[in-house]
PAMI-346421 format. One record per residue (C-alpha): residue number from 1; residue in one letter; x, y, z. Coordinates in nm, 2 decimals, m for minus. Each point is the difference from the previous one (the first is absolute). Layout:
atom pos:NUM | code:a | xx:X | yy:Y | zz:Z;
...
END
This chain:
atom pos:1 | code:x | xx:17.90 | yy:m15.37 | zz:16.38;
atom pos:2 | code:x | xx:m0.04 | yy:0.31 | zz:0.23;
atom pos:3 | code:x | xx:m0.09 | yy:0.19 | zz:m0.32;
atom pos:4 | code:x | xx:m0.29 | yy:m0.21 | zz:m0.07;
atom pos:5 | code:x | xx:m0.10 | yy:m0.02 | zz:0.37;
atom pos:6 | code:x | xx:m0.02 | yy:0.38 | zz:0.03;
atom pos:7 | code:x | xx:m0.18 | yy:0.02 | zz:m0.39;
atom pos:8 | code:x | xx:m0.19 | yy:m0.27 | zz:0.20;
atom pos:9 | code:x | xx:m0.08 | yy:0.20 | zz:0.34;
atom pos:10 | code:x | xx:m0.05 | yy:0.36 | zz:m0.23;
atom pos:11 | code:x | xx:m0.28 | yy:m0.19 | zz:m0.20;
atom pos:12 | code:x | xx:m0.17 | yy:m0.15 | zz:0.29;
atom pos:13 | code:x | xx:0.02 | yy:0.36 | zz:0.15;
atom pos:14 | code:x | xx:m0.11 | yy:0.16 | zz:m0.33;
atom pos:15 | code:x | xx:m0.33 | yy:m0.26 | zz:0.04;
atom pos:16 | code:x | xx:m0.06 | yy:0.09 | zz:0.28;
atom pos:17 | code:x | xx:0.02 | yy:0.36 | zz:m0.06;
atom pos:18 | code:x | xx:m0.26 | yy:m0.04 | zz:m0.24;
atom pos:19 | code:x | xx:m0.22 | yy:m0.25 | zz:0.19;
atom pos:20 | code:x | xx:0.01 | yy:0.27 | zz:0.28;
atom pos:21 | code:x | xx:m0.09 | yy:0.30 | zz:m0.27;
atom pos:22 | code:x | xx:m0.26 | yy:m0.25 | zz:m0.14;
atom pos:23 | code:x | xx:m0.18 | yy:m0.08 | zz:0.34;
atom pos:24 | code:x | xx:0.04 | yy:0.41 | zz:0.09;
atom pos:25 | code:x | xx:m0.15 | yy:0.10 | zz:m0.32;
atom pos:26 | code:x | xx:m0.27 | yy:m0.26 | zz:0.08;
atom pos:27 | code:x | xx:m0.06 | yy:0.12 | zz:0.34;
atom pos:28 | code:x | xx:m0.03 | yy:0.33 | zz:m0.14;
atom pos:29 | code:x | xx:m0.22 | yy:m0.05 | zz:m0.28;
atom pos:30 | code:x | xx:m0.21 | yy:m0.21 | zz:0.28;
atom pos:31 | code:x | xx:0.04 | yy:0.32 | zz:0.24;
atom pos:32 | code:x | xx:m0.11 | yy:0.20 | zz:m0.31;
atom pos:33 | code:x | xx:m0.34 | yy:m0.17 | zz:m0.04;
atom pos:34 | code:x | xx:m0.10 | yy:0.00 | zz:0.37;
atom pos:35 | code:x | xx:0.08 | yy:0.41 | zz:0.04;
atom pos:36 | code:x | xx:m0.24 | yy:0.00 | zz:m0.33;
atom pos:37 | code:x | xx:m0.29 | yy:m0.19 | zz:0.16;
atom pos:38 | code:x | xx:0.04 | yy:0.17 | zz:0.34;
atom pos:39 | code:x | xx:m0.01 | yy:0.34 | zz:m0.27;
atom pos:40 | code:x | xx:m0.32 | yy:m0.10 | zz:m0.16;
atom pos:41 | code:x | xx:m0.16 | yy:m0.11 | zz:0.32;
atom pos:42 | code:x | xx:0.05 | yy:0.30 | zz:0.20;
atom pos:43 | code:x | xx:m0.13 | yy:0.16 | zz:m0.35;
atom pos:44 | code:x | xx:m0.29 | yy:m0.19 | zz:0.01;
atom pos:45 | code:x | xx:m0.06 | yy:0.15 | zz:0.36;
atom pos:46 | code:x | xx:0.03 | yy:0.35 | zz:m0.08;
atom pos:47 | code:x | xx:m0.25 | yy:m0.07 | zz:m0.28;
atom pos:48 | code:x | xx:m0.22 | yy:m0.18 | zz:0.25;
atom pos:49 | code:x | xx:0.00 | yy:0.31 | zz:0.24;
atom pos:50 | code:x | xx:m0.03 | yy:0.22 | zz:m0.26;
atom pos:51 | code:x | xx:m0.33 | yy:m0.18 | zz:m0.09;
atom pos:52 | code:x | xx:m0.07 | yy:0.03 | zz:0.38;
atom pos:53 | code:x | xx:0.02 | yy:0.37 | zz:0.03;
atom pos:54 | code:x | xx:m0.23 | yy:0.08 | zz:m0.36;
atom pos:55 | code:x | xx:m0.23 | yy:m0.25 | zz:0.21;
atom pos:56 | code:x | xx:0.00 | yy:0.21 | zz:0.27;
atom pos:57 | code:x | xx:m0.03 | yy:0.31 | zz:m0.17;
atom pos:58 | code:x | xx:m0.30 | yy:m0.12 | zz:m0.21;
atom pos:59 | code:x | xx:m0.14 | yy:m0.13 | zz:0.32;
atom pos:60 | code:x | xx:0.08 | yy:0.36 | zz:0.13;
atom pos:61 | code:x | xx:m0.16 | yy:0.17 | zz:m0.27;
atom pos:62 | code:x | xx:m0.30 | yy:m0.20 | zz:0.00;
atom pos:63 | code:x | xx:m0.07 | yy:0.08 | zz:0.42;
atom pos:64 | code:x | xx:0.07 | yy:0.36 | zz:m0.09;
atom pos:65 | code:x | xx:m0.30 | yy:0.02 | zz:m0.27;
atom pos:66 | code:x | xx:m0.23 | yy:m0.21 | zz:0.23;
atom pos:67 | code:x | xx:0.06 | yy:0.21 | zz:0.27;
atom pos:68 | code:x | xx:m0.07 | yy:0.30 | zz:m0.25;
atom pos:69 | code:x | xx:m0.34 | yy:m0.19 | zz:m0.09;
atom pos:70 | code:x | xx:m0.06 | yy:m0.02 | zz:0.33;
atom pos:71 | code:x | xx:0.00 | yy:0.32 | zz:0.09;
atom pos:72 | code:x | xx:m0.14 | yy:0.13 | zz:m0.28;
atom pos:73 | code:x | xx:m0.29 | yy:m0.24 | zz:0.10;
atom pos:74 | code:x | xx:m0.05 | yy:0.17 | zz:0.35;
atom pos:75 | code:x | xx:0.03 | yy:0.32 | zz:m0.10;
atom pos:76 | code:x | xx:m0.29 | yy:m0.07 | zz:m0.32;
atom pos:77 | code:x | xx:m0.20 | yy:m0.17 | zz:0.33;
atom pos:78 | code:x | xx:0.09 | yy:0.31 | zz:0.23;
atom pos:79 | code:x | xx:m0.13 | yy:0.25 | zz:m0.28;
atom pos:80 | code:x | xx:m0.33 | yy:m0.21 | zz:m0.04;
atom pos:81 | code:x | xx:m0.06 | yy:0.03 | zz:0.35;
atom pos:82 | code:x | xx:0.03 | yy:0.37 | zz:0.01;
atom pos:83 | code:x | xx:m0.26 | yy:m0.01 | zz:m0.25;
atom pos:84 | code:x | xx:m0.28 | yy:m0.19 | zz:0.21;
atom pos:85 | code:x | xx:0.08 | yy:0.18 | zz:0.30;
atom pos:86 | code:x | xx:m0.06 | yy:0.32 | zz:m0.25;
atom pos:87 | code:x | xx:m0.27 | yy:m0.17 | zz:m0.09;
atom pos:88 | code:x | xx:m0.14 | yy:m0.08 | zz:0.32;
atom pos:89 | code:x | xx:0.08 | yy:0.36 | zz:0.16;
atom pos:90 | code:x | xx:m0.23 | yy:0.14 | zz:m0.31;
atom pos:91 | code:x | xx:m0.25 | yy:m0.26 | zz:0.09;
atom pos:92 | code:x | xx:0.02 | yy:0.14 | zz:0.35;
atom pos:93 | code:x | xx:0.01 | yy:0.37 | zz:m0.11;
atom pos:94 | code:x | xx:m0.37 | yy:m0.07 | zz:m0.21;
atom pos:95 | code:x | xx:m0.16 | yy:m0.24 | zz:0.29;
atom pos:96 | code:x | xx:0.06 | yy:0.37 | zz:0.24;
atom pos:97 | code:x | xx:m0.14 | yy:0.21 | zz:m0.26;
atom pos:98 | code:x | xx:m0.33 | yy:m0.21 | zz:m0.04;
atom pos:99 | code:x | xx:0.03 | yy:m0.02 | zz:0.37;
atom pos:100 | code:x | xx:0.02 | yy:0.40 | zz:0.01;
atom pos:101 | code:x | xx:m0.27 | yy:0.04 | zz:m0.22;
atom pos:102 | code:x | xx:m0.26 | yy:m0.24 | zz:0.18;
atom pos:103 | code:x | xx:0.10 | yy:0.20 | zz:0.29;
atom pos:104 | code:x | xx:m0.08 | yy:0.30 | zz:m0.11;
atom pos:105 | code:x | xx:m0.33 | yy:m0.14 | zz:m0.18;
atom pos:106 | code:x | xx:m0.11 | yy:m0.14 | zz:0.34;
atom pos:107 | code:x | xx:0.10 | yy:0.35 | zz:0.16;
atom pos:108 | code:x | xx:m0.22 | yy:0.18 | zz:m0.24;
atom pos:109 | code:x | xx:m0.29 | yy:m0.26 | zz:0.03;
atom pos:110 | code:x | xx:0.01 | yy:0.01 | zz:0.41;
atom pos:111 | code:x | xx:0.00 | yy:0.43 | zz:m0.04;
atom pos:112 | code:x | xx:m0.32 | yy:m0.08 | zz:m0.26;
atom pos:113 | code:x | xx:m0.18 | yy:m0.14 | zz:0.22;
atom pos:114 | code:x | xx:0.07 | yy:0.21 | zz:0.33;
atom pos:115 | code:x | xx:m0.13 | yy:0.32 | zz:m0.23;
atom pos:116 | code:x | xx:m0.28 | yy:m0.26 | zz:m0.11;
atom pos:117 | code:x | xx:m0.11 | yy:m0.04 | zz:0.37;
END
């Protein structure tokens, strides 16, 4: 009788052994999934602000080429106005030369006529 109460006690323990190994193995397997989603997630970030930086640099690279158009643009409007103040100084530089010259033909007419009189 105390035989079969300890076979008795050794198989209940031996159930519940395994019940305890099967709940563990659950808990792990559970435990297993949740580290793999927390994996991918925080893999899906990285990709997220890896897409954020080439963003940025694309953004970054597009200012810097503007701001090269730009100031190609001032310099192109710089150079063209050097040329009409060129322009405008040679304007200036013929305007004094007719100037001189009716000068000096108004000089000579005024002598003309004192040596006429």
């Amino acid at each position: 009788q105390a035989e079969v109460e300890r076979a008795q006690a050794e198989k209940e323990a031996a159930q519940q052994a395994a019940q305890a190994a099967a709940q563990k193995f659950a808990v792990t397997a559970v435990e297993a999934e949740v580290v793999a989603a927390i994996m991918e997630s925080a893999q899906a970030k990285v990709k997220a602000a890896q897409t954020k930086v080439e963003a940025a640099q694309a953004e970054k690279e597009a200012l810097q080429a503007a701001l090269r158009a730009a100031t190609q643009e001032a310099a192109a409007r710089d150079a063209a106005r050097a040329e009409v103040e060129a322009a405008q100084a040679e304007m200036n530089r013929a305007r004094a030369q007719v100037e001189i010259r009716q000068a000096e033909r108004e000089t000579q007419q005024t002598a003309q006529r004192a040596m006429a009189q």
